[in-house]
C-alpha positions in Angstrom: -40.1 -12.4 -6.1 -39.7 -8.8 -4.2 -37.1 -9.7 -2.1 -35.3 -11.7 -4.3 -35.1 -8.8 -6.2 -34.1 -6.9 -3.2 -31.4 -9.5 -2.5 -29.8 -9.7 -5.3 -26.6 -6.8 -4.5 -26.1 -9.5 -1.8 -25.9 -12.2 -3.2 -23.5 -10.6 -6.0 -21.0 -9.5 -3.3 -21.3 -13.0 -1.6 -20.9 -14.6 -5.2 -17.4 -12.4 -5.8 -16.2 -13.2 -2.5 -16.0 -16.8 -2.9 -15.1 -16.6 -6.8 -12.0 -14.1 -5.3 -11.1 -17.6 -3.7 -11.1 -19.7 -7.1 -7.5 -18.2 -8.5 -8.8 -17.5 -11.2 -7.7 -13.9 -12.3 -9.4 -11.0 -10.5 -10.1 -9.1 -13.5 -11.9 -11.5 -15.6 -13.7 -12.8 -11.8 -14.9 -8.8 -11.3 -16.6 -8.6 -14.7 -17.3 -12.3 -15.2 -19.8 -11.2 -12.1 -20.7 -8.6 -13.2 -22.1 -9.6 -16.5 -23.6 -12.3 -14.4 -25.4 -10.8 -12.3 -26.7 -8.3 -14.9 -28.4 -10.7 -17.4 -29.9 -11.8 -14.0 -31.3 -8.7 -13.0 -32.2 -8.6 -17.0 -34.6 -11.7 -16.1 -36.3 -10.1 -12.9 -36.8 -6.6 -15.3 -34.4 -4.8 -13.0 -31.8 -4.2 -15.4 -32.0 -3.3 -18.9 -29.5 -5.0 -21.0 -29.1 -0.9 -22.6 -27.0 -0.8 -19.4 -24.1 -2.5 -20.3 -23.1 0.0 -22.5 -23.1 2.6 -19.8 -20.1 0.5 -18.4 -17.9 1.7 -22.1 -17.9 5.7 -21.3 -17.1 5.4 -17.6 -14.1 3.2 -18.4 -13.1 5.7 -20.9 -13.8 8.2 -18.7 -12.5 7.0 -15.7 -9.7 4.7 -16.9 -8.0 5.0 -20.6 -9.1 9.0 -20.9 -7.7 9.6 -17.0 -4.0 11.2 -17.3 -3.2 10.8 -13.8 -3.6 7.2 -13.9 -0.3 6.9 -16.0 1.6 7.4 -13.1 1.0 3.9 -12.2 3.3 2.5 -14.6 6.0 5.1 -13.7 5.8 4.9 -10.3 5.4 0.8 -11.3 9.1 1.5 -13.5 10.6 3.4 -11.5 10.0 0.7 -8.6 11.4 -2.0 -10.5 14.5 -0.5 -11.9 15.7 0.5 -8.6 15.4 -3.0 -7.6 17.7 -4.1 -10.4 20.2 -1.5 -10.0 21.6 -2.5 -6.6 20.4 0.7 -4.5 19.0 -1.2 -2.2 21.1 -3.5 -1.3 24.0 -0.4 -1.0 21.5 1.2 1.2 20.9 -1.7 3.5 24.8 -2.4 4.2 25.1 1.8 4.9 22.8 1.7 7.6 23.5 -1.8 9.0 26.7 0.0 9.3 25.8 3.5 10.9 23.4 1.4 13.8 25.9 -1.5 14.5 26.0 -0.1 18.1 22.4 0.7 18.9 20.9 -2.3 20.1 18.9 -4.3 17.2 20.6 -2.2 15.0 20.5 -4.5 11.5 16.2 -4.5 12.4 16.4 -1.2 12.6 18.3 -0.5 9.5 16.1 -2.4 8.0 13.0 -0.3 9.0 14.8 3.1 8.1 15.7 1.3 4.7 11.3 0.2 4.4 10.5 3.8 5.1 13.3 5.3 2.1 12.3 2.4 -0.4 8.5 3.3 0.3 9.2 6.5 -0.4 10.9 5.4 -4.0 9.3 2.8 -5.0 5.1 2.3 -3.7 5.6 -1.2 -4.4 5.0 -3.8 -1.9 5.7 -7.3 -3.8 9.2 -5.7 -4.9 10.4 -3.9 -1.9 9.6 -7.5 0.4 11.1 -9.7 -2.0 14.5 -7.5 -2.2 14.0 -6.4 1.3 14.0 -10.2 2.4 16.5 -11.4 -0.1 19.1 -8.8 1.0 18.1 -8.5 5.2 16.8 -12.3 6.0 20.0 -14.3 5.3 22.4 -11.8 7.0 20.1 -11.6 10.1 20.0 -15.3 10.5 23.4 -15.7 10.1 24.0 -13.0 12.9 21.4 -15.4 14.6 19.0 -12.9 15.4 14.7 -14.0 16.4 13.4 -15.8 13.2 9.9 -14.1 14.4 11.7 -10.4 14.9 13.3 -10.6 11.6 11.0 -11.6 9.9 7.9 -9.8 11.4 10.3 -6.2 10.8 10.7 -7.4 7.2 7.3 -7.4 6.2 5.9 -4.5 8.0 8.9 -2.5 7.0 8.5 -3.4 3.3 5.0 -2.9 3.4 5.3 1.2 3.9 5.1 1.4 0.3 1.3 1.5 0.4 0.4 4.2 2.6 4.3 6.6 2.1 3.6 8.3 -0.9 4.3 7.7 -4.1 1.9 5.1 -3.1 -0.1 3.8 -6.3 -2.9 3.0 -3.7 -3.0 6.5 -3.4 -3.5 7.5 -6.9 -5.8 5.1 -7.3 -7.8 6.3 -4.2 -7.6 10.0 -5.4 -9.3 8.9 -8.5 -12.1 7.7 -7.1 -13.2 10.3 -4.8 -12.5 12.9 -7.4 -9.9 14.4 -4.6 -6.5 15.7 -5.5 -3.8 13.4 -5.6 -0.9 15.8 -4.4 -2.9 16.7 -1.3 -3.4 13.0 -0.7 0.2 12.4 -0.5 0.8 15.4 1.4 -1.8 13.8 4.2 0.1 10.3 4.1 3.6 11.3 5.2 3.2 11.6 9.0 0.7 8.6 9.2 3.4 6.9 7.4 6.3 8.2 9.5 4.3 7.8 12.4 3.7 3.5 12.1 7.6 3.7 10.8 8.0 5.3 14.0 6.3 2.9 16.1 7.8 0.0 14.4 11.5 1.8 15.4 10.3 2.2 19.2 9.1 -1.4 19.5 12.1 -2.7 17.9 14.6 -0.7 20.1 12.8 -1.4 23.0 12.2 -5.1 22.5 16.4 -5.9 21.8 17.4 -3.4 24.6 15.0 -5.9 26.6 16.1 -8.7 24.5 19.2 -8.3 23.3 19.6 -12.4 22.6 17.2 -11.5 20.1 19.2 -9.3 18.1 23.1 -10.1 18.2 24.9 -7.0 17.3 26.8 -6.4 14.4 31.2 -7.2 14.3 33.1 -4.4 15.4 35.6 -5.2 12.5 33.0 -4.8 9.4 32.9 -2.3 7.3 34.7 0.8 6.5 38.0 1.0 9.1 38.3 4.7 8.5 36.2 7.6 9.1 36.8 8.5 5.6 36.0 5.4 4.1 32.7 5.7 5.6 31.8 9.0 4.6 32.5 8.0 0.8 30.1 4.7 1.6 27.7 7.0 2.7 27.8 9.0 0.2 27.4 6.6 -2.3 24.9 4.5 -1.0 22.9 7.2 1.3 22.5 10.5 -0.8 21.5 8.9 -4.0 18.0 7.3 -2.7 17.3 10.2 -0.9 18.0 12.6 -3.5 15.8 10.3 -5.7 13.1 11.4 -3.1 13.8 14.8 -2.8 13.2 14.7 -6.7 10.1 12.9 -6.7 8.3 14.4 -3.7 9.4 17.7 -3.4 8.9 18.6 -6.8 4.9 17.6 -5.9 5.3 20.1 -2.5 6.8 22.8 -4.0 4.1 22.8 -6.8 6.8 22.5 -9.7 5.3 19.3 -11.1 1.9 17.4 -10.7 2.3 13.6 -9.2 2.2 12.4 -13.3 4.7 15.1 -13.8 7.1 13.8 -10.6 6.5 10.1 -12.0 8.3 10.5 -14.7 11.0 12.2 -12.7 11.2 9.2 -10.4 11.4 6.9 -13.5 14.7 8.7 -15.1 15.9 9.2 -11.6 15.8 5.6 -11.0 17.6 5.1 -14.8 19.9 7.4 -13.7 21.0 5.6 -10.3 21.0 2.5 -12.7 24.1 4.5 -14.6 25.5 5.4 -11.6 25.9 2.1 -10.1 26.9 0.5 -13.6 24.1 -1.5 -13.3 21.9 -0.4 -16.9 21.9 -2.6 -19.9 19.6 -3.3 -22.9 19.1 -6.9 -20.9 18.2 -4.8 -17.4 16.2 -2.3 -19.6 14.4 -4.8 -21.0 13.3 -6.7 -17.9 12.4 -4.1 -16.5 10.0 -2.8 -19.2 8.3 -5.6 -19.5 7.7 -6.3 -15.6 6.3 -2.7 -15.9 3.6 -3.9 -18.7 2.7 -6.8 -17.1 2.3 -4.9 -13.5 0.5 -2.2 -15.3 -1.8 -4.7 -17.4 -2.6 -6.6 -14.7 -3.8 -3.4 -12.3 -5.8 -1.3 -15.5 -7.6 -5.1 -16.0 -8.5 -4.9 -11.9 -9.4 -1.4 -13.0 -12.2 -1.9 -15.7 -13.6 -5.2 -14.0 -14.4 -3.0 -11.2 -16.0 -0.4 -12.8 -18.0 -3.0 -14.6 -18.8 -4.6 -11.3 -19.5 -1.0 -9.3 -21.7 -0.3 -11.8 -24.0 -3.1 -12.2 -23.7 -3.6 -8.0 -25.3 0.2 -8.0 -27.6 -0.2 -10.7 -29.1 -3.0 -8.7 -29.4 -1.2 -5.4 -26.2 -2.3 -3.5 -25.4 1.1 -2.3 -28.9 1.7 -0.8 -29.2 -1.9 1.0 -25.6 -1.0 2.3 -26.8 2.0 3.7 -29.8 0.8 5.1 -28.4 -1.5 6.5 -25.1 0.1 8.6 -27.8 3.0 9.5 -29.9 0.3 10.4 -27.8 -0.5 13.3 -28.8 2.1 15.5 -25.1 3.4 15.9 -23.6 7.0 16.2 -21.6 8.3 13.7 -18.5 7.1 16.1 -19.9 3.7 16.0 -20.8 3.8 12.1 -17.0 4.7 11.7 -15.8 1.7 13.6 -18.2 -0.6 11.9 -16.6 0.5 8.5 -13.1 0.3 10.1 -13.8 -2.9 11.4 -15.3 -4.5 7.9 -12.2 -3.0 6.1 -9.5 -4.7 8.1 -11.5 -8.2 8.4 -11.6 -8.2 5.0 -7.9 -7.5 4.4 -7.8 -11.3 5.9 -9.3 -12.5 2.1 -8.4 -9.9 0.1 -6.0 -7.5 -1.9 -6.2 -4.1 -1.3 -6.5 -3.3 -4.9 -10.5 -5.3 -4.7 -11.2 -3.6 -1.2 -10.0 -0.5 -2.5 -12.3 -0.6 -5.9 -15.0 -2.2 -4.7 -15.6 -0.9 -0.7 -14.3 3.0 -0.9 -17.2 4.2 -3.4 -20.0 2.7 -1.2 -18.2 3.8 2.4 -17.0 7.4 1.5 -20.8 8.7 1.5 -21.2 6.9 4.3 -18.9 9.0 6.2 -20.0 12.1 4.6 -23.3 12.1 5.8 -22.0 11.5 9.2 -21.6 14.0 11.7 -18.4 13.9 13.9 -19.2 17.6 15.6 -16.0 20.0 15.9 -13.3 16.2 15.6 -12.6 16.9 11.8 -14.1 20.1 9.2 -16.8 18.5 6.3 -14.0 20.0 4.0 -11.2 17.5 5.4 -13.7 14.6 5.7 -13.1 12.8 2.7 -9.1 12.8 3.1 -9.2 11.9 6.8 -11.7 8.8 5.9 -9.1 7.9 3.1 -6.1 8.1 4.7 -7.7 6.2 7.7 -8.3 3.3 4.9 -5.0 3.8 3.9 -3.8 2.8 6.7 -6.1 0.0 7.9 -5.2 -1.4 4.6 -1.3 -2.0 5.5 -2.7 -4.2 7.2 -4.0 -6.2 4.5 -0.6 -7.4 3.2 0.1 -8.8 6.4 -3.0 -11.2 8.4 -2.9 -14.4 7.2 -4.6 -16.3 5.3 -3.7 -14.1 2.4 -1.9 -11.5 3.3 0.4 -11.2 0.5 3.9 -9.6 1.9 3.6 -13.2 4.0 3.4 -15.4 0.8 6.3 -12.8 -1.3 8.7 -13.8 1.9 8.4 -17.4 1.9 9.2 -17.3 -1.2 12.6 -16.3 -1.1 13.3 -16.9 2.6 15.9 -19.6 3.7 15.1 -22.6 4.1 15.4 -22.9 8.1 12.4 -19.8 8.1 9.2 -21.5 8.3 6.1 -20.1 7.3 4.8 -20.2 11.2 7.8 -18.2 12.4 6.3 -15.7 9.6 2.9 -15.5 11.0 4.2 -15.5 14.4 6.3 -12.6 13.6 4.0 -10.4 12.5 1.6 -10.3 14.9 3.3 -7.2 17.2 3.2 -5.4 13.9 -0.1 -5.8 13.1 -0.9 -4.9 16.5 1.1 -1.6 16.1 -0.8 -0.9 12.5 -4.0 -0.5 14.8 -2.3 1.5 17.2 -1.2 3.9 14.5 -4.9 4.0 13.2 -5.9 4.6 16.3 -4.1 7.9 16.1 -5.0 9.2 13.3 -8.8 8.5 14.3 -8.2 10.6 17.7 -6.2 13.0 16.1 -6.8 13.9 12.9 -4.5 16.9 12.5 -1.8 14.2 12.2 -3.2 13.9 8.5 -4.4 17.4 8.2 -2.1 19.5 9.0 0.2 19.8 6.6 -2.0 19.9 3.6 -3.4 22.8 5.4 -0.3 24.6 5.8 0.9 24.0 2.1 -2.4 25.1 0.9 -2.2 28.5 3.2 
């Protein structure tokens, strides 16, 4: 009967793993188990039924009461209205325009236009569905590598989740009690630094290559020097003064991240104006994507808590512990284990369940370890989160579920297969490691400017 007891936090994780694979709704799946598994521990006099109700204040506490959290649903707006209000596409034509000479120039237009839309929007399903609707027809009619284009696609659109205003990120920030602005902060150069690396591959591969990436007619576009300053102009500044908006007023200290939000979300209305795109219709839509997006992410939110709690209350986190100690590893070795169990299971899952369920039970993990003079205990717990923010990029991409794979076949042409998908994005995923890889070796790539803003 002992180590049945003892088993049972097993067993529960097992039992949500395979439920995750049922389609039925994550939510309901997170606190379906945990309920469960609590009546269960009820029967072996492990759990007190009392207990339940413990699970009410911390999602007050945690979730409804939390004002940070409502910058989900304006970072979520402020996402979707850009979407509708043609920025995008502008954008993308701009730079396919500017980098018609360099070789590979519409895949790398494509990556500069992931890294600005990351840095607007935070989310992943919208920037790879208008990201592919806008690039992925153009580049196969300029007959460019079904597996480049694609592949640059999704890794490009993708940034959202680690270039801040990532909602990954305010979520993370909530639940290591850490600051969300300094989070951000920490994000940019791991984020410029994959962009970067995505950039270098693809320049290098079509100067190698250049089959692979047919460039651009000389005869499209503006046919004046001052036609293209007004198309850059119009299509360039706005999106970047959107960011300038949104995440310098979070540097400079003039508003908090809810604060900068809610600047993003009338930015984005404003562009809307601009481009003569806003309507009642459009407002409308938009809205009510927002409350769905948002309804769907608060109900992830309290079916984890529900599930953290009774997985705790039944010993998870000790068994966890026990048993990654257990292993006889160093601290370095410890930290590749966790690394390594975070990106397998971005094969199965979302990174909104590996997020809620993993980072609670690793982050002690790390800060009982000792990694000598590599990283200060004060910067430990931002270096381990970003280092999950980026290991979880990669969770939108490896198949079977990686989701930025399913959004693109979605809305690809025809002629795109979902092979020349999978195919594509192996290099990238390969890179994603690459730029983990730095940030592990050198963690001042994370650290440093925090550091200097806080000074």
């Amino acid at each position: 009967m002992h180590d049945i007891v003892d088993l049972l936090p097993l067993v529960m994780f097992v039992v949500l793993g395979l439920l995750l694979f049922s389609g039925y709704p994550v939510a309901f799946v997170l606190g379906g188990v945990a309920l469960g598994f609590g009546l269960i521990g009820y029967y072996f006099d492990v759990f007190a039924l009392i207990e339940f109700y413990n699970i009410v204040p911390r999602v007050w506490g945690t979730i409804a009461e939390n004002l940070i959290l409502t910058a989900v649903p304006m970072f979520v707006f402020m996402g979707t209205m850009l979407e509708r209000s043609g920025v995008a596409s502008d954008l993308l034509h701009c730079l396919q325009v500017l980098m018609r000479r360099v070789p590979g120039g519409l895949a790398l237009a494509v990556t500069v236009m992931g890294t600005i839309m990351a840095a607007t929007t935070g989310i992943i399903g919208a920037s790879v569905v208008m990201i592919t609707l806008m690039a992925l027809p153009v580049m196969m009619r300029q007959t460019y590598n079904k597996e480049l284009a694609t592949g640059t696609i999704a890794a490009s659109g993708t940034l959202g989740i680690l270039i801040p205003p990532s909602i990954m990120l305010v979520i993370m920030a909530d639940l290591l009690s850490i600051s969300v602005g300094n989070l951000f902060v920490a994000a940019i150069f791991p984020g410029l630094v994959l962009s970067g690396l995505y950039f270098f591959y693809i320049y290098v591969l079509c100067h190698i290559k250049p089959e692979f990436a047919p460039p651009l007619p000389e005869d499209e576009g503006p046919s004046s020097s001052g036609e293209l300053s007004r198309m850059v102009v119009r299509s360039f500044v706005p999106p970047v003064f959107l960011i300038v908006l949104v995440l310098g007023s979070i540097f400079a200290g003039w508003a908090t991240p809810t604060e900068a939000a809610g600047v993003g979300a009338g930015g984005a209305i404003l562009l809307a104006v601009f481009n003569r795109k806003l309507s009642w219709d459009v407002l409308r839509e938009v809205s009510v994507r927002t409350a769905l997006t948002g309804a769907m992410i608060f109900g992830i939110f309290i079916g984890a808590t529900a599930f953290s709690y009774v997985f705790r209350s039944l010993g998870g986190d000790d068994i966890i512990e026990e048993v990654i100690f257990g292993l006889g590893f160093g601290s370095w070795g410890i930290l590749f284990v966790l690394m390594a169990t975070v990106f397998f299971l971005g094969f199965f899952f979302d990174w909104v369940e590996i997020t809620l369920i993993v980072l609670p039970v690793f982050t002690p993990i790390v800060e009982a370890l000792d990694f000598g003079g590599h990283v200060a205990q004060i910067d430990k717990v931002y270096w381990f989160a970003i280092l999950v923010a980026v290991n979880l990029q990669t969770s939108f991409l490896t198949p079977p579920f990686g989701f930025a794979l399913f959004y693109m076949k979605g809305v690809a042409p025809p002629e795109v297969k979902l092979i020349n998908i999978y195919r594509g994005i192996i290099p990238f995923v390969g890179l994603q490691v690459i730029g983990l890889t730095v940030v592990v070796v050198f963690p001042e790539v994370a650290l440093w400017l925090p550091r200097l803003l806080l000074d």
